[in-house]
C-alpha positions in Angstrom: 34.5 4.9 27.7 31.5 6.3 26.5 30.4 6.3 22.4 30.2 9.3 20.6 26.5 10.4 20.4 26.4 9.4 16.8 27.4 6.0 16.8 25.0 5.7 20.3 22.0 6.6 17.9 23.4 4.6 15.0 23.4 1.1 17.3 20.2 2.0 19.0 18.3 2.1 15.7 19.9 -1.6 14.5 18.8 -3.1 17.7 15.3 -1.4 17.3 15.6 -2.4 13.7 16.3 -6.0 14.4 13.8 -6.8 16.9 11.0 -5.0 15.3 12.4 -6.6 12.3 11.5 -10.0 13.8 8.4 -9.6 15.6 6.9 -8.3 12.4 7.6 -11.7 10.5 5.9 -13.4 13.4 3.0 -11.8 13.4 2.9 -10.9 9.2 4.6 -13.9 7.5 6.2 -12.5 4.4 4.9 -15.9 2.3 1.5 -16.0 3.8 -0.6 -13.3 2.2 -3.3 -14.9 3.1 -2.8 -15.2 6.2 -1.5 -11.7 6.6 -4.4 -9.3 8.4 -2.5 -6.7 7.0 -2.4 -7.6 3.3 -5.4 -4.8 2.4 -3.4 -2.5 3.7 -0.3 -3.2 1.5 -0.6 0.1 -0.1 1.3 -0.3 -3.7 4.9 -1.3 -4.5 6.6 2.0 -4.1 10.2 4.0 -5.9 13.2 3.5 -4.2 12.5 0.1 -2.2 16.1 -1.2 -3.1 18.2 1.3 -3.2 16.7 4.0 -0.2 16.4 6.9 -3.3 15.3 7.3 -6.6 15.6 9.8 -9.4 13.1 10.4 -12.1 14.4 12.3 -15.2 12.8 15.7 -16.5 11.3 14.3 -19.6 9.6 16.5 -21.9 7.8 14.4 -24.9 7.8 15.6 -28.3 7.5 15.1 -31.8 4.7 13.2 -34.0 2.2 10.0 -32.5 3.8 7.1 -32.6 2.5 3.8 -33.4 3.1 1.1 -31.1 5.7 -0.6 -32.9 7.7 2.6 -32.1 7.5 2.9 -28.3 10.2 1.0 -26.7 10.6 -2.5 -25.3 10.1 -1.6 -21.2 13.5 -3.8 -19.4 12.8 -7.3 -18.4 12.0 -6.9 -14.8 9.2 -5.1 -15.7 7.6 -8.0 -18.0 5.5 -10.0 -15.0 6.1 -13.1 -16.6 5.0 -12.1 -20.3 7.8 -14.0 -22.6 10.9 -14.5 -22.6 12.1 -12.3 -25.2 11.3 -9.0 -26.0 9.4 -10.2 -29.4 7.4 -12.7 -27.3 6.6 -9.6 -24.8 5.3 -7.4 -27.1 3.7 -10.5 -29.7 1.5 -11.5 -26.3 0.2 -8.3 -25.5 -1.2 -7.8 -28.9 -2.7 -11.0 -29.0 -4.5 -10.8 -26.1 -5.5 -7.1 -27.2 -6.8 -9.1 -30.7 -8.7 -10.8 -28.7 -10.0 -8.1 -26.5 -11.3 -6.2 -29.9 -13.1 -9.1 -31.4 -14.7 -9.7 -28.4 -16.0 -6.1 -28.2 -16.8 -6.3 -32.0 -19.0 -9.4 -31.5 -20.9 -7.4 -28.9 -21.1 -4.7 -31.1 -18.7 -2.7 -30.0 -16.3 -0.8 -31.8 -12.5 -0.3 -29.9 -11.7 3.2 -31.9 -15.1 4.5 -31.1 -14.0 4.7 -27.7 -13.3 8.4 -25.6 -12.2 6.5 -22.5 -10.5 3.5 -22.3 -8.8 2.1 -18.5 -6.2 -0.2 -18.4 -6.7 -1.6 -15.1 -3.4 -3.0 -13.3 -1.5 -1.9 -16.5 2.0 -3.2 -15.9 4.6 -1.6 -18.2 1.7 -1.1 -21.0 2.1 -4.3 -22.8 -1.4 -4.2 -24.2 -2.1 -0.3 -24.2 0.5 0.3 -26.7 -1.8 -1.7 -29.3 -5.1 -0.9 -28.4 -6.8 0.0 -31.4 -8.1 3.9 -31.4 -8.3 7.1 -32.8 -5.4 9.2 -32.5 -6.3 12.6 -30.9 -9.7 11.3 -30.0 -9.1 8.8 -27.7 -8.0 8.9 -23.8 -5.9 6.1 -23.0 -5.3 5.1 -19.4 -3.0 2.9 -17.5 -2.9 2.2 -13.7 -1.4 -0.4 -11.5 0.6 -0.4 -7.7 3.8 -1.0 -9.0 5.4 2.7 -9.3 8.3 1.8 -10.7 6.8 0.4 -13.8 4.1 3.5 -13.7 7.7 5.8 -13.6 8.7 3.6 -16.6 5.7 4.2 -18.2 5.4 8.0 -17.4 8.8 8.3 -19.5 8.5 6.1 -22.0 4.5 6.0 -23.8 3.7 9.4 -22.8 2.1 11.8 -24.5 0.3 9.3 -26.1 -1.2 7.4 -23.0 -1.6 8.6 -19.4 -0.4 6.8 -16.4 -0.9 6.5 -12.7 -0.2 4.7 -9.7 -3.5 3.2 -7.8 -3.2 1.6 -4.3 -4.8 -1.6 -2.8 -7.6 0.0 -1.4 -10.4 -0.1 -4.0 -10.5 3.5 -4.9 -9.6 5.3 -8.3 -8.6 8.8 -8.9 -11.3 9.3 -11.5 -15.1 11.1 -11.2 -18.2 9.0 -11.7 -19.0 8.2 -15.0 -15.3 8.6 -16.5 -14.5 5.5 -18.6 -16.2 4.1 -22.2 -13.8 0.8 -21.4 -12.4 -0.9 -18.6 -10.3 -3.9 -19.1 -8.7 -6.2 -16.5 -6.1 -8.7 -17.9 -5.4 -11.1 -15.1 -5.7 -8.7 -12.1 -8.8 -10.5 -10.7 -7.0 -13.8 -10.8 -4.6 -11.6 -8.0 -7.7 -9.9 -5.8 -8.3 -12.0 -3.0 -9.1 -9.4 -0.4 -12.0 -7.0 -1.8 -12.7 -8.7 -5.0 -16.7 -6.9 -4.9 -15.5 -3.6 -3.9 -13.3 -3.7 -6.8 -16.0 -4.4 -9.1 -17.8 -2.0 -7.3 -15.2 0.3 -8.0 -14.7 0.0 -11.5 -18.4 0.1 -12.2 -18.3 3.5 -10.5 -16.1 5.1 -13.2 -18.1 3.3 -16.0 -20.4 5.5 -18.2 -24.0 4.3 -18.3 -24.0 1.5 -21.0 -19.8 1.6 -20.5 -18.5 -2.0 -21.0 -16.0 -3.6 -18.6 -13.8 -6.8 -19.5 -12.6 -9.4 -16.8 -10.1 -12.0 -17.0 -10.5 -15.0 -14.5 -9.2 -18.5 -13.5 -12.0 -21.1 -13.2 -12.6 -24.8 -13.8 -11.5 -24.6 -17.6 -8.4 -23.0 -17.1 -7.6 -25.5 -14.7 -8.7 -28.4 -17.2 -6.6 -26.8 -19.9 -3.3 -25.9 -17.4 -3.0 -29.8 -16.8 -4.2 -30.7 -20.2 -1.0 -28.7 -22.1 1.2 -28.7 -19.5 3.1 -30.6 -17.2 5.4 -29.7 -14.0 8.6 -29.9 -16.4 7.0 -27.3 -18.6 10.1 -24.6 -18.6 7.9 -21.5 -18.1 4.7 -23.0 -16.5 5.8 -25.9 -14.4 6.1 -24.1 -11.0 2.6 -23.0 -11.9 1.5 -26.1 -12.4 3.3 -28.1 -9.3 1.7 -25.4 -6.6 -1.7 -25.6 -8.2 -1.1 -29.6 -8.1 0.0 -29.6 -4.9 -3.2 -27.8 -3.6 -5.5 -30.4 -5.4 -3.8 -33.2 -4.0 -3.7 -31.6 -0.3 -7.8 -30.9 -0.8 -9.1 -32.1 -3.5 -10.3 -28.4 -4.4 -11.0 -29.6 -8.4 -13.5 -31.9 -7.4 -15.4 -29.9 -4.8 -18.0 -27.9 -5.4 -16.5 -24.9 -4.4 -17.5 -21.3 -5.7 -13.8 -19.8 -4.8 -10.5 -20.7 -3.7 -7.4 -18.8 -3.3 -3.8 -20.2 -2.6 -0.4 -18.1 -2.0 1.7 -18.4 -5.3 4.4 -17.2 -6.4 6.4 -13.8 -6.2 5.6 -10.1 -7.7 8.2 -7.6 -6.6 9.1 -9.2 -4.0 6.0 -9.5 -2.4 3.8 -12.6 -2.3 0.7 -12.6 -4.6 -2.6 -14.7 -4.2 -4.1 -17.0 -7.3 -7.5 -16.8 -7.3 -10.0 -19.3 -9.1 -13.7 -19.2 -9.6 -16.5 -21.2 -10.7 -18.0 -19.4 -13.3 -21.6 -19.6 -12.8 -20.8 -18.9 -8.9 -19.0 -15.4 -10.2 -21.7 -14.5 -13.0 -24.4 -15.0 -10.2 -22.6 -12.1 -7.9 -21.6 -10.0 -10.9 -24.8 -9.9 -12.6 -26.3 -8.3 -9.2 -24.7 -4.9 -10.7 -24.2 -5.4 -14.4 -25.2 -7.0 -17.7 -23.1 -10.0 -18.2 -22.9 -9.3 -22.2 -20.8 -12.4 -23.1 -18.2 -14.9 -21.8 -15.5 -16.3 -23.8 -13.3 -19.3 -22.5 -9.6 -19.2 -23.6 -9.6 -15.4 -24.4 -6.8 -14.4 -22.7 -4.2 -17.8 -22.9 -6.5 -20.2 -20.4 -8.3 -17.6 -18.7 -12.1 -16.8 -19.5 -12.5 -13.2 -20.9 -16.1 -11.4 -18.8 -17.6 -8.9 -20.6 -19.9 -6.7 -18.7 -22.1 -3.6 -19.4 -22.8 -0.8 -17.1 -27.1 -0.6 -17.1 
């Protein structure tokens, strides 16, 4: 007895589904990014992955500025890791913005002076919302791979800030010249593939004399990481067993090394690298293309704050 056409196509495509299914985790293991060739060209993290669909409301801002304390609390999921309650979320990202400012105060700098500003790999906004600016004045930018968090953001901190969803590939949507400020809070601590182009990239959309702000791992966060915390720690201690793990396998804390990256942890669902450098290794390469203007240990929780200008 022969199937009806439809349920023929419909048990075709599972069995196509399956096996393709399972040559692809042979040949891209879905826990080793870095041994994935095809990692660069993981595009971004796109709407609808779990459902098949999505639906993005008509939303038409209005009404008055709002000040940050105004703008709502973005849904857990979309935290990456920042707190565990929604006072801690928002109390971290304006510390680490605190920090951010007096930085760029010490290097004479001032943060409202600022046309520009690019929050680079943005996530749901958890600094933007309390950079200090001029309302009216000031262009404020967010952009990161995850597009549901950008769709968050599109309906949620708009019209004050503007959002947009990048891609792996080191390319921005902006002209030459664009940005006053770029800031990076732990985004090259995730860059394994591409980590110069990036730069590269970022110094592209820099004004002349623009000012660009790294977060990194290197040998003092590691020092600090073991120093506060321990494998027990509630929030920290998977951090700290993988990163132990790795030192005991190679011994990596004691080597001279000017990079390492290991595969840690989970970000949507898809693996994400931890990158560590040694500082003087990293200000050798970046000082190629920019002014390293100062460096500042412990600026953002235990990673060392870069700040860069464009010369």
């Amino acid at each position: 007895m022969l199937l009806p056409l439809e349920l023929g196509v419909a048990s075709v495509r599972r069995v196509l589904k399956r096996h393709l299914y399972r040559f692809y985790e042979r040949i891209v293991p879905p826990n080793k990014i870095l041994e994935n060739p095809y990692i660069s060209g993981k595009k971004l993290l796109p709407l609808g992955t779990a459902r098949g669909f999505y639906i993005i409301p008509n939303h038409r801002p209005s009404g008055p500025p709002r000040a940050a304390d105004a703008f709502p609390v973005p849904p857990r999921e979309l935290w990456e890791g920042y707190g565990t309650t929604p006072e801690e979320h928002l109390a971290l990202g304006r510390e680490h913005v605190e920090s951010l400012a007096r930085i760029l105060r010490e290097a004479g700098a001032e943060p409202e002076s600022f046309e520009r500003v690019l929050d680079f790999g943005c996530a749901a906004g958890r600094m933007l919302r309390f950079f200090p600016h001029t309302p009216g004045q000031t262009e404020l930018w967010g952009i990161d791979l995850k597009a549901t968090t950008i769709a968050w953001c599109q309906q949620n901190l708009t019209p004050e800030f503007h959002f947009v969803t990048n891609t792996t590939a080191p390319h921005l949507p902006f002209e030459d010249k664009h940005f006053d400020l770029i800031y990076c809070g732990s985004v090259f601590t995730h860059i394994s593939d591409l980590p110069d182009a990036w730069f590269l990239e970022l110094r592209r959309v820099l004004k002349q004399k623009g000012l660009l702000y790294v977060t990194v791992n290197d040998k003092h966060t590691a020092e600090i990481l073991f120093a506060k915390y321990d494998q027990s720690h509630p929030t920290r201690g998977w951090y700290i067993r993988m990163l132990d793990r790795l030192n005991r396998e190679t011994s990596i804390l004691k080597q001279d090394f000017g990079c390492f990256a290991f595969e840690g942890g989970q970000w949507g669902g898809f693996p994400v690298p931890q990158v560590y450098y040694d500082r003087e290794y990293l200000l050798r390469r970046w000082s190629l293309w920019m002014d390293v203007v100062s460096v500042t240990p412990e600026a953002y929780d235990v990673q060392t704050g870069i700040l860069l200008r464009k010369n």
